[in-house]
TIFI-571571 format. One record per residue (C-alpha): residue in three letters; x, y, z; residue number from 1. Coordinates in nm, 3 decimals, padded with zeros to 5 digits. Example, Ala and Ser with C-alpha at 12.3 -4.5 7.8 and 13.67 -1.06 7.14 Angstrom:
// TIFI-571571
residu  east  north  up  num
ALA  01.230  -00.450  00.780  1
SER  01.367  -00.106  00.714  2
//
This chain:
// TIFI-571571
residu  east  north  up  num
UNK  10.876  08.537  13.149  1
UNK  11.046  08.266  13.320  2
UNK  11.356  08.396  13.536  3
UNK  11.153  08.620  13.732  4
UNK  11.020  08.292  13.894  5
UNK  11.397  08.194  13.974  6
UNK  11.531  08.172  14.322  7
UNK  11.852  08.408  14.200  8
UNK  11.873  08.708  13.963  9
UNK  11.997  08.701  13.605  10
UNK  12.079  08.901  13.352  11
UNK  12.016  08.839  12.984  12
UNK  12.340  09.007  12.817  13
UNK  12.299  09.127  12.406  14
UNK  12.563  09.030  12.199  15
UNK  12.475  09.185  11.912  16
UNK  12.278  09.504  11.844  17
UNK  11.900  09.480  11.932  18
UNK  11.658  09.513  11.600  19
UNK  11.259  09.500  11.645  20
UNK  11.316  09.736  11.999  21
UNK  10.948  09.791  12.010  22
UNK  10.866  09.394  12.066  23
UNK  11.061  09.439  12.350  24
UNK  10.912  09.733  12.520  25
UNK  10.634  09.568  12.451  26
UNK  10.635  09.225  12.649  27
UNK  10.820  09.405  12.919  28
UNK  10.549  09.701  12.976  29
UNK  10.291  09.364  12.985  30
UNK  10.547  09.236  13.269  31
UNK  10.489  09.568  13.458  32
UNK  10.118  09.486  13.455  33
UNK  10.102  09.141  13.607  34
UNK  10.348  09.308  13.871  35
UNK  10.688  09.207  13.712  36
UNK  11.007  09.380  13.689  37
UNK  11.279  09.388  13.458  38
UNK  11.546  09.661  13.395  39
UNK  11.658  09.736  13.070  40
UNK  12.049  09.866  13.057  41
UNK  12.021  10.081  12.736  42
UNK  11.909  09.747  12.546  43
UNK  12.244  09.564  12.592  44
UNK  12.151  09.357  12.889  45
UNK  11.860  09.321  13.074  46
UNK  11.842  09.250  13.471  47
UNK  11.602  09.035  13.572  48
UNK  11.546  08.963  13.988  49
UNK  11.450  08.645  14.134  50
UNK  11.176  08.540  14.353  51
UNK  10.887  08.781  14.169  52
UNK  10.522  08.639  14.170  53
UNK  10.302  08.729  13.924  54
UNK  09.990  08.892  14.036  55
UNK  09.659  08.877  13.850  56
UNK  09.505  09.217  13.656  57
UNK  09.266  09.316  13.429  58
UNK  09.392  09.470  13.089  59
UNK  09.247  09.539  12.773  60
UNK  09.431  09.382  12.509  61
UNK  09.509  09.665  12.217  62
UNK  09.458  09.626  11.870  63
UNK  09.709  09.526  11.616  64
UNK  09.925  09.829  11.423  65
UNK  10.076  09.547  11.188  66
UNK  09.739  09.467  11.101  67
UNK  09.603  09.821  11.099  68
UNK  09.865  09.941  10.882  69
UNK  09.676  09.788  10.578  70
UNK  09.366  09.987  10.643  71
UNK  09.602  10.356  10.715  72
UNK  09.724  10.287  10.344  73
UNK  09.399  10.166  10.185  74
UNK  09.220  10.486  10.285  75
UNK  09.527  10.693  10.188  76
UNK  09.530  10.526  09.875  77
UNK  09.169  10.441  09.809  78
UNK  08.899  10.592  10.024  79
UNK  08.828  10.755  10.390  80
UNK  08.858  10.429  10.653  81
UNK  08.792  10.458  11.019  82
UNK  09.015  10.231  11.246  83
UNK  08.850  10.126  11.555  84
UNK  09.087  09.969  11.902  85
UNK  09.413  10.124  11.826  86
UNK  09.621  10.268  12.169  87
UNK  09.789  10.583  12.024  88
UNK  10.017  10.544  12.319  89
UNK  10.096  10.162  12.239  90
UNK  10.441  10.081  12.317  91
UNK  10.396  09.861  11.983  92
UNK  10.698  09.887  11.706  93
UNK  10.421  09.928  11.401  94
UNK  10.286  10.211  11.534  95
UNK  10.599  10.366  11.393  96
UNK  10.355  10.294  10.999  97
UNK  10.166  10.647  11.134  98
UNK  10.522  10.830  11.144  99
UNK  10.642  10.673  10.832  100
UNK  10.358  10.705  10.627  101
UNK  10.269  11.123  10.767  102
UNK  10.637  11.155  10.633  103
UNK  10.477  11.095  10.271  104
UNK  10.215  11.346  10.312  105
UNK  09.928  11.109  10.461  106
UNK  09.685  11.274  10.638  107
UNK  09.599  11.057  10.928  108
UNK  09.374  11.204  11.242  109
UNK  09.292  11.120  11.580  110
UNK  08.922  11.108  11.665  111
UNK  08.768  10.993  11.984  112
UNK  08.962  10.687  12.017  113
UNK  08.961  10.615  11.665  114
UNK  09.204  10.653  11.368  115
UNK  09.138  10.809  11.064  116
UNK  09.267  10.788  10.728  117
UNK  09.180  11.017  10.433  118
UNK  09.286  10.988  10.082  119
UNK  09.611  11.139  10.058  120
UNK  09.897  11.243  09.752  121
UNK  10.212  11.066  09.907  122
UNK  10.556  11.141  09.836  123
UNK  10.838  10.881  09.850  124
UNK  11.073  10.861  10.093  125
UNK  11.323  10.640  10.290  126
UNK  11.187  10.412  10.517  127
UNK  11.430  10.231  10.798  128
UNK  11.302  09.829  10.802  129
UNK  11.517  09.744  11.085  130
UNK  11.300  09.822  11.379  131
UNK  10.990  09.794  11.185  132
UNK  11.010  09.479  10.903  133
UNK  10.647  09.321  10.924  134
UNK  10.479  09.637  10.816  135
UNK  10.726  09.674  10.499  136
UNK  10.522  09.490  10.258  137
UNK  10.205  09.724  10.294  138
UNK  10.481  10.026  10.312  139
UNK  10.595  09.872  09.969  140
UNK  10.251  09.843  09.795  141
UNK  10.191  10.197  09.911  142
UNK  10.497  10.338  09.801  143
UNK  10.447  10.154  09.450  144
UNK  10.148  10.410  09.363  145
UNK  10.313  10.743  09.537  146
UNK  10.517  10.998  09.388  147
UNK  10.876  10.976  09.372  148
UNK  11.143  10.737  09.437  149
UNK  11.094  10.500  09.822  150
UNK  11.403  10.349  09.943  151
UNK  11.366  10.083  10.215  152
UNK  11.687  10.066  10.394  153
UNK  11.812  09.803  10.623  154
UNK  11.627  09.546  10.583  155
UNK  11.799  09.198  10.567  156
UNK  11.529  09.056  10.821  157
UNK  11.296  09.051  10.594  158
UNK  11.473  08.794  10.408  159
UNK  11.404  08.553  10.715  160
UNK  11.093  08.556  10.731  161
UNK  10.801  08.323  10.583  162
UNK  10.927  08.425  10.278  163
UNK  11.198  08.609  10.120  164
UNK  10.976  08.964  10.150  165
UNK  11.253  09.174  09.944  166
UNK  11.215  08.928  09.669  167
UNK  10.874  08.843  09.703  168
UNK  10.755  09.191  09.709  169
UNK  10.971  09.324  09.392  170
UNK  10.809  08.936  09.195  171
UNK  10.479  09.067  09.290  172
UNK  10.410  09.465  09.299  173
UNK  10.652  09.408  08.948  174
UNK  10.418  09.198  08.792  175
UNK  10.133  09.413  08.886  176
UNK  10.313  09.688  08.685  177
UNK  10.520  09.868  08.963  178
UNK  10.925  09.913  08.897  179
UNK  11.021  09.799  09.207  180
UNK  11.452  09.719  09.168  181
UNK  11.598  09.455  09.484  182
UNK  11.952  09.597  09.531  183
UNK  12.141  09.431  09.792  184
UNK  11.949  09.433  10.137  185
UNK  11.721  09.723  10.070  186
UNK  11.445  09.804  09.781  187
UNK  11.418  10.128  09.570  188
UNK  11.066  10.211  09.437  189
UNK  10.940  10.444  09.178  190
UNK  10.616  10.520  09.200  191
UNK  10.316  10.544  08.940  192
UNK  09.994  10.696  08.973  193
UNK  09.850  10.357  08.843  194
UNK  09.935  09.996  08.851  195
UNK  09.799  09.743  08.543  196
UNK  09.710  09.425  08.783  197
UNK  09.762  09.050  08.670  198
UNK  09.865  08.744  08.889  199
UNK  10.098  08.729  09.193  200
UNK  10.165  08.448  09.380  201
UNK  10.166  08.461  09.805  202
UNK  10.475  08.311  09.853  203
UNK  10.287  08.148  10.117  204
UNK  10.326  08.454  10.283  205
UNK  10.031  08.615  10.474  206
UNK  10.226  08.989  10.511  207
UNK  10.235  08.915  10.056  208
UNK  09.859  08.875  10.095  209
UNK  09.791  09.210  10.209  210
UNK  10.064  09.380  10.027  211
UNK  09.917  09.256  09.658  212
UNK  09.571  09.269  09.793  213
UNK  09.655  09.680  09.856  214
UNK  09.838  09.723  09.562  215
UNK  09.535  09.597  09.375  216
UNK  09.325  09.921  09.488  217
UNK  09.510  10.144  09.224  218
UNK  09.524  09.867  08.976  219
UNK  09.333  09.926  08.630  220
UNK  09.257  09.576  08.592  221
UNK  09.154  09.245  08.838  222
UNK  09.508  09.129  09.054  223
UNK  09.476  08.737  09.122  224
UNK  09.637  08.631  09.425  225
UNK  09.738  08.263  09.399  226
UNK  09.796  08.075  09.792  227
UNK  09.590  08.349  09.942  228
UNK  09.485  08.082  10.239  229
UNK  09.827  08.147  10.373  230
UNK  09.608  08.521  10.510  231
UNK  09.492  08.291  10.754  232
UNK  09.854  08.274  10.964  233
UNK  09.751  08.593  11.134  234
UNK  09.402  08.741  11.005  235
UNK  09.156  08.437  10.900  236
UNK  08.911  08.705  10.865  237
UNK  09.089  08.980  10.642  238
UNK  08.900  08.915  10.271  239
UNK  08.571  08.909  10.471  240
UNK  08.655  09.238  10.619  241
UNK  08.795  09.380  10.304  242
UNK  08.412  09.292  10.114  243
UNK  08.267  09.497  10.465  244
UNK  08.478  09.791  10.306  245
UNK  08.326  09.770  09.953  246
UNK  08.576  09.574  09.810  247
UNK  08.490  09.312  09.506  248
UNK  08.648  08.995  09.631  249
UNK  08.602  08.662  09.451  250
UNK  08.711  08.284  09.493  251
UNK  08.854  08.156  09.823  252
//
């Protein structure tokens, strides 16, 4: 954002291997709009020229596939649920959660501008975390109640972030009843048809939030989720949204 405004050009130079691709497209098709140009050399350098101005536009600002993803499980794994603002030509990383989860046998539509999710019999499969780790949580919870074994591959990052997520997600889909096993920097899941429920803990983790808060849809009994204010990092309005949807949400 800032060189552009320099008198000379520079180059921002990789010197290790680019994860999380998607964020980059990303901020640099948003560049483009406000009349900004950057070149990216196969994603080890980028060239940035000098003396750019940034002109105004008008641009609708798209929806939220890390969000969304929740809602593309839920109505796989629960009921039919209509997704409203989504670009289906985003240059967003998540968007890769429609790929992933079709892969397990989701049936997931396009309908004038909206996206549809149906209930769906998913099959386990492996799922890359390296370009893609904010949506692994919800992939996790998902996988938990599929058939088959999930393996989620590559996925150290997720170690870095507000919590631990490979630890914190095998602590809490476990103690819902899943058989979830940590081993080394990836997870291996074998699904059941059912969870039991029981209390998890956040981690103080909003991304934990929404992966108990799904797993809790195939659970035979109540799941308490203890530090569930932490939701309000990056969706203050999520358990209001979830009650729109029919769901029987008590407490804070």
């Amino acid at each position: 954002f800032a060189l552009p405004l320099l008198n000379g050009d520079s180059e921002i130079v990789l010197t290790t291997e680019l994860e999380s691709k998607g964020y980059v497209d990303l901020t640099k098709d948003m560049l483009e709009k406000f009349s900004i140009h950057i070149k990216n050399n196969d994603y080890k350098s980028f060239s940035v020229r000098g003396n750019q101005k940034y002109m105004a536009s008008d641009c609708r600002i798209e929806g939220d596939f890390s969000q969304a993803v929740f809602y593309l499980a839920a109505g796989l794994i629960g009921d039919k649920i209509c997704i409203h603002g989504l670009n289906i030509n985003s240059h967003q990383g998540d968007k890769v959660s429609i790929d992933i989860l079709r892969r397990m046998g989701a049936k997931i539509e396009y309908e004038n501008e909206n996206i549809i999710s149906y209930p769906s019999k998913l099959n386990g499969t492996v799922i890359d975390a390296s370009e893609c780790p904010d949506i692994i949580p919800v992939l996790a919870a998902a996988a938990s109640v599929s058939r088959g074994t999930t393996s989620i591959i590559n996925a150290k990052r997720l170690r870095m972030k507000e919590s631990d997520r490979l630890k914190s997600v095998r602590i809490g889909l476990n103690k819902l009843g899943a058989n979830v096993i940590e081993k080394g920097d990836s997870l291996i899941i074998e699904g059941k048809d059912m969870l039991e429920g029981g209390e998890v803990d956040s981690f103080n983790d909003h991304r934990i939030v929404m992966c108990m808060a799904l797993a809790s849809i195939r659970c035979k009994n109540p799941v308490i989720i203890h530090n569930s204010g932490s939701i309000k990092k990056s969706y203050p309005e999520f358990f209001d949204d979830l009650k729109s949807l029919g769901g029987d949400i008590r407490g804070e």
